[in-house]
C-alpha positions in Angstrom: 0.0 0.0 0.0 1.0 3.5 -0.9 -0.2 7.1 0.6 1.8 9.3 -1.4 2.3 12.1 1.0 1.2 15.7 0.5 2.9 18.7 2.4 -0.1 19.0 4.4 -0.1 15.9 5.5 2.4 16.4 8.0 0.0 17.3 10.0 -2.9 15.2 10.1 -1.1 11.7 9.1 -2.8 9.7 11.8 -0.7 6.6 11.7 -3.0 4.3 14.4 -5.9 4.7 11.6 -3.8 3.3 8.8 -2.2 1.2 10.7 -5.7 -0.5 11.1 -6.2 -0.1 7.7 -2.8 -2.3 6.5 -4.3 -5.1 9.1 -8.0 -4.9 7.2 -6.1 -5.2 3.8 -3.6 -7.7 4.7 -0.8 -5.7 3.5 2.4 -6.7 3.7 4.1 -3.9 2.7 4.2 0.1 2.5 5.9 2.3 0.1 6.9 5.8 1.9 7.4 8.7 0.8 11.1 9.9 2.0 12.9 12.7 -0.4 13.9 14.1 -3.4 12.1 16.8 -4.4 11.2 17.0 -1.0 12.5 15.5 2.0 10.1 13.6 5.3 12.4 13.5 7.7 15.3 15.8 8.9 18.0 15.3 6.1 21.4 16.9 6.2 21.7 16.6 2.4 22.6 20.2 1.0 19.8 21.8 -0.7 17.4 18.5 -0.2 14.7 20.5 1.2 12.3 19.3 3.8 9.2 19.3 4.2 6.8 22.3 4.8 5.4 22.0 8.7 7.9 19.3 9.2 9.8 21.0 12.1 11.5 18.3 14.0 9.2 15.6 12.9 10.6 12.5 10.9 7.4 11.5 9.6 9.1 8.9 7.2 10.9 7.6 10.4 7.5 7.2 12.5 5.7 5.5 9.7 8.8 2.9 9.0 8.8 2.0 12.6 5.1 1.7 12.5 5.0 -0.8 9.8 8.0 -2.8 11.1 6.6 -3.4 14.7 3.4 -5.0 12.4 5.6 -7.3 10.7 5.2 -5.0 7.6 8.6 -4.8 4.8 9.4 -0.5 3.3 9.8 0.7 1.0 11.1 4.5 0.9 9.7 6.6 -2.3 11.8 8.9 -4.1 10.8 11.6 -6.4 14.3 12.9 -8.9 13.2 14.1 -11.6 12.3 18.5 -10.4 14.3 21.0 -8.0 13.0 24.3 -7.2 14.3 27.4 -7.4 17.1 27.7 -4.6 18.2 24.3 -6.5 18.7 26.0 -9.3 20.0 28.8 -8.2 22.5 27.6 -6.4 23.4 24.6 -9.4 22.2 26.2 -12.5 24.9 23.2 -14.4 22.6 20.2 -13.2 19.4 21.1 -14.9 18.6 20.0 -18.5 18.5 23.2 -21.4 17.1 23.1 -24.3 18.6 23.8 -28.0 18.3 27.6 -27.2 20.1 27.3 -23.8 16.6 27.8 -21.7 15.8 25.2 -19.1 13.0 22.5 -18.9 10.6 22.5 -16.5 9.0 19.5 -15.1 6.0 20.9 -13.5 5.1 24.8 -13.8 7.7 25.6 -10.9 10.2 22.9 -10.9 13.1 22.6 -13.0 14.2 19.9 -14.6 17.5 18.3 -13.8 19.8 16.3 -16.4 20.5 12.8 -16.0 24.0 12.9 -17.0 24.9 15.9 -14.6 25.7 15.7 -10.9 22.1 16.4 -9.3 21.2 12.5 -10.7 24.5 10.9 -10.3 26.0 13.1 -7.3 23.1 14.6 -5.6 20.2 11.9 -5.5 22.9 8.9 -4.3 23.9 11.0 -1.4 19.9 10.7 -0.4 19.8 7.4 -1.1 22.5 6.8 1.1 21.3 8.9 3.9 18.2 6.9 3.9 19.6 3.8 3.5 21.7 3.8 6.8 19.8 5.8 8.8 17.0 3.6 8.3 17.6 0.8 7.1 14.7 0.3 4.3 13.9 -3.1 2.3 14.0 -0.9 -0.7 13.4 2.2 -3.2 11.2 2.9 -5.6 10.9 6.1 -7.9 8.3 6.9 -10.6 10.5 9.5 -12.3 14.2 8.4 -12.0 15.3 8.8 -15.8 14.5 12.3 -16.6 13.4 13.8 -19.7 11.3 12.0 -22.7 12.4 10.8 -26.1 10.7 14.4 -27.5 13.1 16.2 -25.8 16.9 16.8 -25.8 18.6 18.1 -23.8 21.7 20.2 -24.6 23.1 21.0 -21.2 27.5 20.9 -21.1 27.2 17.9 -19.6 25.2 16.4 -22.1 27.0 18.2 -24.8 30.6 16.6 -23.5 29.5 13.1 -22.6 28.1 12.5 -26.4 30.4 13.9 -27.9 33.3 11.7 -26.0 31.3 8.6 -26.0 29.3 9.1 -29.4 31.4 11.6 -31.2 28.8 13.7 -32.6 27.5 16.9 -31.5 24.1 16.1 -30.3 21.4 16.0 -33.1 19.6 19.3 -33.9 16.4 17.7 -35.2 14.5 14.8 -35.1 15.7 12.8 -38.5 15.9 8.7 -38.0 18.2 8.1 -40.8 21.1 10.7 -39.3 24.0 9.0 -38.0 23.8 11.6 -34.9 19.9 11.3 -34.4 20.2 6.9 -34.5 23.3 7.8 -32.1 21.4 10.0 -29.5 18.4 7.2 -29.2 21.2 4.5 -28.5 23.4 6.9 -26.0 20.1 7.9 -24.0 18.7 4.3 -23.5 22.6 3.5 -22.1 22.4 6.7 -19.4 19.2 5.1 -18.3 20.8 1.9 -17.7 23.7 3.3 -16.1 21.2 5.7 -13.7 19.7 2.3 -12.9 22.8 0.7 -12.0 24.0 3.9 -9.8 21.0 3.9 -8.0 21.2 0.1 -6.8 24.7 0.3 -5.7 24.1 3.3 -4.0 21.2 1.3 -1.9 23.2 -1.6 -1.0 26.5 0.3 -0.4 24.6 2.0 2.4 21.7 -0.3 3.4 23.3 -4.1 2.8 23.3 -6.5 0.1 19.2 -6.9 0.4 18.7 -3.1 0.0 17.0 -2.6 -3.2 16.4 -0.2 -6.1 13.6 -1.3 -8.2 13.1 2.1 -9.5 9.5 1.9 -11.3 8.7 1.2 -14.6 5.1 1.5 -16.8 3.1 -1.2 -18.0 3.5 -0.2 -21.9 6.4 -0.8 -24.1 5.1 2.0 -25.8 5.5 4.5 -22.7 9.1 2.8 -22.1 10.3 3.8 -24.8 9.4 7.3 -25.0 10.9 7.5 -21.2 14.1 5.7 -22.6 13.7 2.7 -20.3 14.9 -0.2 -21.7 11.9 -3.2 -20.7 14.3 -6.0 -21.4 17.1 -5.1 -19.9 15.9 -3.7 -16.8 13.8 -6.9 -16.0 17.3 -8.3 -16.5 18.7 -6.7 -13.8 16.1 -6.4 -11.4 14.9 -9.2 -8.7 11.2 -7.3 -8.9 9.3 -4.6 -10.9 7.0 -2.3 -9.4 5.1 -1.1 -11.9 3.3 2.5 -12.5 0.3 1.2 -14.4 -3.1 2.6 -13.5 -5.9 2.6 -15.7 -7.2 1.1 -18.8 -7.3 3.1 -21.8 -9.9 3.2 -25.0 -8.3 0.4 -26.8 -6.9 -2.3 -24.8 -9.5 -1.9 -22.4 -9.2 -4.3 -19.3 -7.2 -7.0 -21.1 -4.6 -4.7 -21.4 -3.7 -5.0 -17.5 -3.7 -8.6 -18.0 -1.5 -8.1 -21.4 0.9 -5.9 -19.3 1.4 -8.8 -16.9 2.9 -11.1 -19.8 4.9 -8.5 -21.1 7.1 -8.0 -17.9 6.9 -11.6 -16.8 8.0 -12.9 -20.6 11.3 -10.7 -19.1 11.4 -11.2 -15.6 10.3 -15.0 -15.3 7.2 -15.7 -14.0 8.7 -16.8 -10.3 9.3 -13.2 -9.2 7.1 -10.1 -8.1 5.7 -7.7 -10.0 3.1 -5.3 -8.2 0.8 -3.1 -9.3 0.4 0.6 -8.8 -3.9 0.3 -8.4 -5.1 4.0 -8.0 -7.9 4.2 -5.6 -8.8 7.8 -7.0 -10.1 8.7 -10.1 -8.3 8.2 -13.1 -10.0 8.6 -16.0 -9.1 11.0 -18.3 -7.7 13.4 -16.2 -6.6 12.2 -12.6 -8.6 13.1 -9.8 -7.2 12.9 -7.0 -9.2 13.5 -4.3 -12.6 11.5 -5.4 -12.7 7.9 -5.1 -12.5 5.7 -8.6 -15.6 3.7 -9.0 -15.1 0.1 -7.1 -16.3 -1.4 -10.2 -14.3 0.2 -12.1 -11.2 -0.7 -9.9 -12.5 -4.5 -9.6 -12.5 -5.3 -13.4 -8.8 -3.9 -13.8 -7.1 -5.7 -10.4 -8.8 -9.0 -11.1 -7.3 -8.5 -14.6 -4.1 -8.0 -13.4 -4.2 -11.1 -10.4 -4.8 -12.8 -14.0 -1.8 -11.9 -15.6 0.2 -12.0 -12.5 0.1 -9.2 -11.1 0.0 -8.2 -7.8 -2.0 -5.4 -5.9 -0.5 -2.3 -4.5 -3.1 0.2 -3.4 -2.9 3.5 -4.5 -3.6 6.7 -2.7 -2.8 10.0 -3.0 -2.8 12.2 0.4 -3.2 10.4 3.8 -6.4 12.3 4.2 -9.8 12.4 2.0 -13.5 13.8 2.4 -14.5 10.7 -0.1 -14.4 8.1 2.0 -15.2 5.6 -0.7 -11.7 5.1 -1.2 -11.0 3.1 2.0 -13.7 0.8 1.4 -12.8 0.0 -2.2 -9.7 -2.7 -1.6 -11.2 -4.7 1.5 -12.9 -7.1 -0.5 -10.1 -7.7 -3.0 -7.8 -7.8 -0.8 -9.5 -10.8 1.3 -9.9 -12.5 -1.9 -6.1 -12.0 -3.2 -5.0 -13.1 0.3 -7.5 -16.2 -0.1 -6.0 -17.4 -3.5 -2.5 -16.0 -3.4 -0.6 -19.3 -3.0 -2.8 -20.5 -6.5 -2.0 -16.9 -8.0 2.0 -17.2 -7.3 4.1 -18.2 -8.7 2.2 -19.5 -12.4 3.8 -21.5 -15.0 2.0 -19.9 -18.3 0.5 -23.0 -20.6 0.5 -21.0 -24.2 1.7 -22.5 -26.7 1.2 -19.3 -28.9 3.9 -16.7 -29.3 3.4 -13.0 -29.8 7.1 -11.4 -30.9 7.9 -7.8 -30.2 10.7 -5.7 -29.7 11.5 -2.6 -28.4 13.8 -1.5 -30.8 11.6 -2.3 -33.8 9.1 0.0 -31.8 12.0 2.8 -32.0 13.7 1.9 -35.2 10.5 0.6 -37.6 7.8 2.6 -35.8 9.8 6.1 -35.0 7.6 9.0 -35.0 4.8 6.6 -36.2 5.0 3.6 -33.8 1.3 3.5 -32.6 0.1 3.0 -36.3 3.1 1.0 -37.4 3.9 -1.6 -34.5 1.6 -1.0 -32.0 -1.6 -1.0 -33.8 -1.1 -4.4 -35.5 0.3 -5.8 -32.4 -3.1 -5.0 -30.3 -5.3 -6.2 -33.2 -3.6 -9.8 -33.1 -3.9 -9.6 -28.9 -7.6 -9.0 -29.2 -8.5 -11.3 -31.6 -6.3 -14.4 -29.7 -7.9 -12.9 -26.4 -11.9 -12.7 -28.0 -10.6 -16.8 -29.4 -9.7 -17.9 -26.1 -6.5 -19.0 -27.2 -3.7 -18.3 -24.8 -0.6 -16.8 -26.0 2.4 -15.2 -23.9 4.9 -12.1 -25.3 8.4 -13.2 -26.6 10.9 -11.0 -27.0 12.4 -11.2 -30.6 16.4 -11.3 -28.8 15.1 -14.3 -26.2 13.4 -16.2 -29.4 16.7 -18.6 -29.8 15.8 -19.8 -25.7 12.3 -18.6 -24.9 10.0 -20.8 -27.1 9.9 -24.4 -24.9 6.3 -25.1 -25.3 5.3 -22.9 -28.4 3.8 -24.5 -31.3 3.2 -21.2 -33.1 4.8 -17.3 -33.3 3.0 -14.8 -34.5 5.3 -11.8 -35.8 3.1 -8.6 -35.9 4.6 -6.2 -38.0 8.2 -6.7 -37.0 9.6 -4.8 -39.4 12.9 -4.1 -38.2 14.9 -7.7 -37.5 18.4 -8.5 -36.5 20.7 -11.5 -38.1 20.1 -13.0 -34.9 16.7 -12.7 -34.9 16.0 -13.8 -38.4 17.9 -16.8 -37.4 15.9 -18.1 -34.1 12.8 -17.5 -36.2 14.1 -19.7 -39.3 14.8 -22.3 -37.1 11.7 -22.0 -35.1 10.4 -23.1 -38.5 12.6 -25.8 -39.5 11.3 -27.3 -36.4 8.0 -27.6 -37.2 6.7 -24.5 -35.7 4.1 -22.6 -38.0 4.6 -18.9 -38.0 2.0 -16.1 -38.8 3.6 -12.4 -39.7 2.0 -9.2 -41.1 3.1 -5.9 -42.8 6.8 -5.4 -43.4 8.0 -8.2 -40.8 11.7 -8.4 -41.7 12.1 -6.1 -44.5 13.8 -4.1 -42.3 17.7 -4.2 -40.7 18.1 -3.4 -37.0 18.2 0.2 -37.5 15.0 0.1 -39.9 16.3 0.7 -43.2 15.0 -1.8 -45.8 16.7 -4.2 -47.3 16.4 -5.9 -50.5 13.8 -8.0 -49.5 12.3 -9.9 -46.8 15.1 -11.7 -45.0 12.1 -14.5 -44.3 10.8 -14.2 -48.0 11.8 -18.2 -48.5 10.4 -19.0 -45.4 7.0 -17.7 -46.5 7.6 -17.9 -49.7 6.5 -13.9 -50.8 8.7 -11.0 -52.1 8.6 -7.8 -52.4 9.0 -5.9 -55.8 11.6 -3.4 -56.1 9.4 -0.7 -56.6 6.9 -1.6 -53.2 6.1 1.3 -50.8 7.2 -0.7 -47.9 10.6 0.5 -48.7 9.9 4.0 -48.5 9.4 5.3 -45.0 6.9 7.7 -45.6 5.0 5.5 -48.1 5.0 2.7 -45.2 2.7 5.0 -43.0 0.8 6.3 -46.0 0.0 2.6 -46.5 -0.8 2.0 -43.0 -2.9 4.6 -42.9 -5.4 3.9 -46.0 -8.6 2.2 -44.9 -12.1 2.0 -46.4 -14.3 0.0 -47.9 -12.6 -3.2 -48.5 -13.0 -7.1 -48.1 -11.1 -10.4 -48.6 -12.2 -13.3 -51.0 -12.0 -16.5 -50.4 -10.3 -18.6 -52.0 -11.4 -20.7 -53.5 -14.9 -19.2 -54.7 -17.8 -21.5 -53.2 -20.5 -19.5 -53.7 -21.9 -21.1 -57.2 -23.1 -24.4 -55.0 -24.5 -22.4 -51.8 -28.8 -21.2 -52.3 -29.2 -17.7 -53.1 -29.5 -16.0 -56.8 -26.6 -16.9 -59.0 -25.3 -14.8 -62.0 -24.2 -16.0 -65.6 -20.2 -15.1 -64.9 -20.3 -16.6 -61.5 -17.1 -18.7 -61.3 -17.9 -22.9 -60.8 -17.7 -24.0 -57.7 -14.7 -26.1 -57.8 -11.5 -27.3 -55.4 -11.2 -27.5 -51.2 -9.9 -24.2 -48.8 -7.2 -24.3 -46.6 -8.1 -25.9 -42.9 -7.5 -22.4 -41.7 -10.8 -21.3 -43.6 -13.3 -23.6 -41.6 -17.0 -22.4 -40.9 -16.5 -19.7 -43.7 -18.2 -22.4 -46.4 -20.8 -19.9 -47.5 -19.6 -16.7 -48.3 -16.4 -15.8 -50.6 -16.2 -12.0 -49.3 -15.3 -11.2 -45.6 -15.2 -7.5 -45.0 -11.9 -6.2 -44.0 -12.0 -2.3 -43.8 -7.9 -2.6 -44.1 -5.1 -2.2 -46.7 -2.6 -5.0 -48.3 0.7 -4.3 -50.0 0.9 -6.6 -53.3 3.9 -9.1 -53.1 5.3 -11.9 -55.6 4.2 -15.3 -54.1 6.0 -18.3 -54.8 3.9 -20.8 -57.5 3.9 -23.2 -54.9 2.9 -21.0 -52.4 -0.8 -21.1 -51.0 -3.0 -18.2 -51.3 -6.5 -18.5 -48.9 -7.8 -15.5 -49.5 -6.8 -12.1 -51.6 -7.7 -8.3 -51.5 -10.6 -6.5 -52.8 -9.1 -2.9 -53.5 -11.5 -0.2 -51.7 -14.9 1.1 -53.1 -17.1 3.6 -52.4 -19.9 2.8 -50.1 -22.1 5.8 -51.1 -24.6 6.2 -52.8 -25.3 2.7 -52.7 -26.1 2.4 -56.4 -22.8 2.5 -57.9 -21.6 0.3 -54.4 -21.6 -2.8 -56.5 -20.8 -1.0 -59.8 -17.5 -3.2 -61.4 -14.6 -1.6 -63.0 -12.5 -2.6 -65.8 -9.1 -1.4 -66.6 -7.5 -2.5 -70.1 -3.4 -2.0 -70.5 -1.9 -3.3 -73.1 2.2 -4.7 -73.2 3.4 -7.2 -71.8 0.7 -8.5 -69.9 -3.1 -9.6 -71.3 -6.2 -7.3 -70.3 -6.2 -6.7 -66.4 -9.7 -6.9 -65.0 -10.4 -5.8 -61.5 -14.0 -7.3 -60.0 -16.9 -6.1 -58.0 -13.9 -3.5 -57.1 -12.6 0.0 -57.4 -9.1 0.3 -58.3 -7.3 3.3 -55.7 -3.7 3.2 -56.8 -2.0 5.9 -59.0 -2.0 4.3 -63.1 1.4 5.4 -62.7 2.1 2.4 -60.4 1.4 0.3 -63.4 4.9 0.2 -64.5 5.6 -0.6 -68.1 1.7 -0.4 -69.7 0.0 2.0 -71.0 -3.5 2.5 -69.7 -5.7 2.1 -72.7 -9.1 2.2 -71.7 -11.2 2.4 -68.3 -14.5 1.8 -68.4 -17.2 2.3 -65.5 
């Protein structure tokens, strides 16, 4: 359980009550607030502020020894990422600046400091180390420990220096994926991160033992770690738990999304170690508020969600004092029931034996400005529809492919477009052992830093290839692409619908041949609508094709819906006739005809 400590509530934090409150719950541990931006208990860290209405009180210290005379581990909270403005004043060299030498602000009247400058790497480990032997906490946890996001660059000396020693560039100007300096930057912040990460735990167990730890905090989206910089794999790697600052559903994952968030740091951590759950208790949607209660429904669905993935609760709230008394209420009953089932709900062995790949890099490097339509997008539709099949599937990370997939029967590679060697490699052999593969959009056209190459590096496994000419090799074309949808369907393949009742037409092709397995249950119809786009590609004669695309119509008005158009080019090819479709692409894209004739 968290109260995340106002200023205020220095004075009204009445300890006995929540102290009856952990025993209701059954928790079993607390996560304090101690310093940073400000500091609970009487530091003698330079410029680490305390508290306002602190006076002599260690509130920190009173609430640790509370929790440990009930049996109760802590956790001490850290806020680094804002100073104010004696902080800055007094260090105007540890904030960030930006490309015209002006600072960033975290909030309205906080600065924001630099990672790479001594308030992070000088100035936050002396806190930690204050804490840690004075007293004695299990651990640390901080929300905002590596500083600014990916849409920002900082261009402090600091900054400026270290790049230019460890990168040597001069730190990029604008945001341009295919510059050497840009690619560099991206690569050089994710590293500062890690080493933050590192600092930070040896800081905790120089000071508080070899069991001190620095979990830090991490979100429950790959997308939201890598706009912060926070590398998913690596720090699951390194860490012996993840608390994780996840908190409400959003408008397209829904609920499932907490339990999808629950494979994606497990598939990294192992599924034998802890990974709690920041659960707000006050109002999160849309805009936090954080003084009303969140609706125990509400709150129900997206904990038993996460129990389901996992997960485990850590109750949320903000202040230690509310006139919405709802909130106290809210995790009883969950908790009784967590505390019921807990020895069922950890640890889980996962029983999948579907694959979902992803990597972070091929969100950075494939999906850069445009990851959400690019990689994310396609990932989520192939999550939903496994989730609405009820067929279980677990998240693999493409660089754990060559040892994580004991048990998998199938991968499915949603638009990984950008692959390493290596990675090509586990997923070839995945195949030569008998393991069926599914993949969509670009999925290996692209190198490690997401320029294309000359073709699928899995064309022979699927047996497709991409023309020369295909927009899939042109970065802005790829989104373009992406992008298109309307009025469009699949056909089966092949056609059935001569031999199933309804009217029939004279140039209805015979009913003839069997469909692929994969096709089962869709015996009478030939169209499915789609509402997507498909690139063309050059499949292998001895490929199977199940179904193909109908190029987008108009809808409206609905008596030219059904209207067919026929183009005629003459060259090399015979007449080209397009069906019960509407053909979108420039005539230009023909390449080596001449458009004779277009009718309708």
């Amino acid at each position: 359980m968290q109260t995340n400590i106002a200023e205020i509530d220095v004075t009204r934090y009445d300890i006995s009550w929540w102290r009856e409150h952990w025993k209701r719950t059954g928790t079993q541990g607390i996560v304090v607030n101690a310093g940073g931006i400000v500091a609970y208990y009487p530091t003698r860290v330079p410029l680490h502020r305390r508290a306002e209405l602190l006076g002599g009180r260690d509130l920190f210290g009173d609430l640790a020894q509370a929790a440990r005379q009930d049996g109760i581990v802590v956790f001490a909270r850290m806020d680094s990422n804002g100073a104010g403005q004696e902080v800055y004043d007094a260090h105007p060299e540890w904030f960030t600046r930006d490309a015209d030498g002006k600072p960033y602000f975290r909030d309205q009247d906080l600065y924001a400091p630099c990672i790479n400058g001594p308030y992070y790497r000088e100035h936050i480990p002396a806190i930690l180390r204050e804490v840690a032997a004075n007293y004695r906490p299990e651990g640390f946890t901080d929300n905002a420990w590596s500083g600014l996001p990916r849409a920002s660059v900082c261009y402090c000396a600091s900054c400026r220096s270290r790049f230019k020693d460890e990168r040597g560039h001069d730190l990029p100007v604008k945001r341009d994926w295919n510059a050497p300096a840009y690619r560099a930057w991206i690569e050089w912040s994710y590293a500062c991160r890690l080493e933050i990460w590192d600092l930070y735990n040896a800081a905790a167990r120089e000071a508080g033992g070899p069991e001190c730890l620095w979990v830090g905090m991490i979100g429950g989206t790959l997308g939201g770690a890598a706009n912060a910089f926070r590398d998913y794999r690596e720090i699951c790697r390194r860490a012996p738990m993840v608390m994780l600052d996840h908190q409400r559903r959003d408008e397209t994952s829904g609920f499932a999304g907490n339990g999808q968030t629950g494979k994606l740091v497990h598939g990294l951590l192992g599924w034998d170690k802890l990974a709690p759950e920041s659960m707000a208790l006050y109002e999160t949607s849309g805009v936090s508020l954080r003084l009303a209660a969140r609706p125990e429904g509400e709150l129900r669905l997206w904990a038993v969600e996460a129990f389901a993935g996992g997960i485990q609760p850590w109750w949320h709230y903000v202040n230690a004092y509310h006139e919405d008394r709802r909130l106290y209420a809210t995790p009883l009953a969950l908790s009784g029931w967590y505390a019921a089932n807990q020895a069922l709900l950890h640890p889980r062995q996962p029983v999948a034996t579907v694959g979902v790949v992803y990597s972070q890099r091929n969100f950075d490097f494939f999906g850069r400005d445009d990851a959400d339509l690019l990689v994310q997008q396609p990932q989520r539709g192939f999550l939903q529809a496994l989730t609405r099949g009820r067929i279980p599937y677990v998240l693999v990370h493409a660089d754990d492919l060559a040892r994580g997939t004991a048990g998998l029967r199938t991968l499915v590679l949603p638009s990984l477009g950008a692959m390493t060697e290596a990675q090509v490699a586990a997923v070839r052999a995945f195949a030569a052992g008998g393991g069926g593969l599914v993949a969509s959009g670009a999925t290996s056209l692209c190198d490690a830093s997401g320029d294309p190459r000359p073709d699928f590096a899995l064309a022979d496994v699927f047996g497709v290839r991409l023309p020369r000419d295909h927009p899939f090799r042109d970065e802005a074309s790829r989104k373009q692409w992406a992008a298109e949808n309307g009025h469009t369907y699949l056909r089966l393949t092949p056609e059935l619908r001569a031999r199933v009742p309804g009217p029939h037409a004279p140039d209805e092709p015979p009913a003839a041949g069997t469909r692929h397995p994969v096709l089962r249950g869709l015996d009478e119809t030939d169209l499915l609508a789609y509402g997507g786009s498909l690139a063309p590609v050059k499949v292998d004669p001895a490929a199977l094709v199940p179904l193909t695309f109908v190029t987008p119509r108009p809808a409206l008005p609905p008596d030219v819906s059904g209207r067919a158009l026929r183009l005629l080019v003459s060259g090399r090819t015979p007449a080209l006739e397009v069906r019960d479709g509407w053909a979108s692409f420039p005539l230009e894209s023909i390449s080596d005809h001449e458009v004779a004739v277009i009718e309708g």
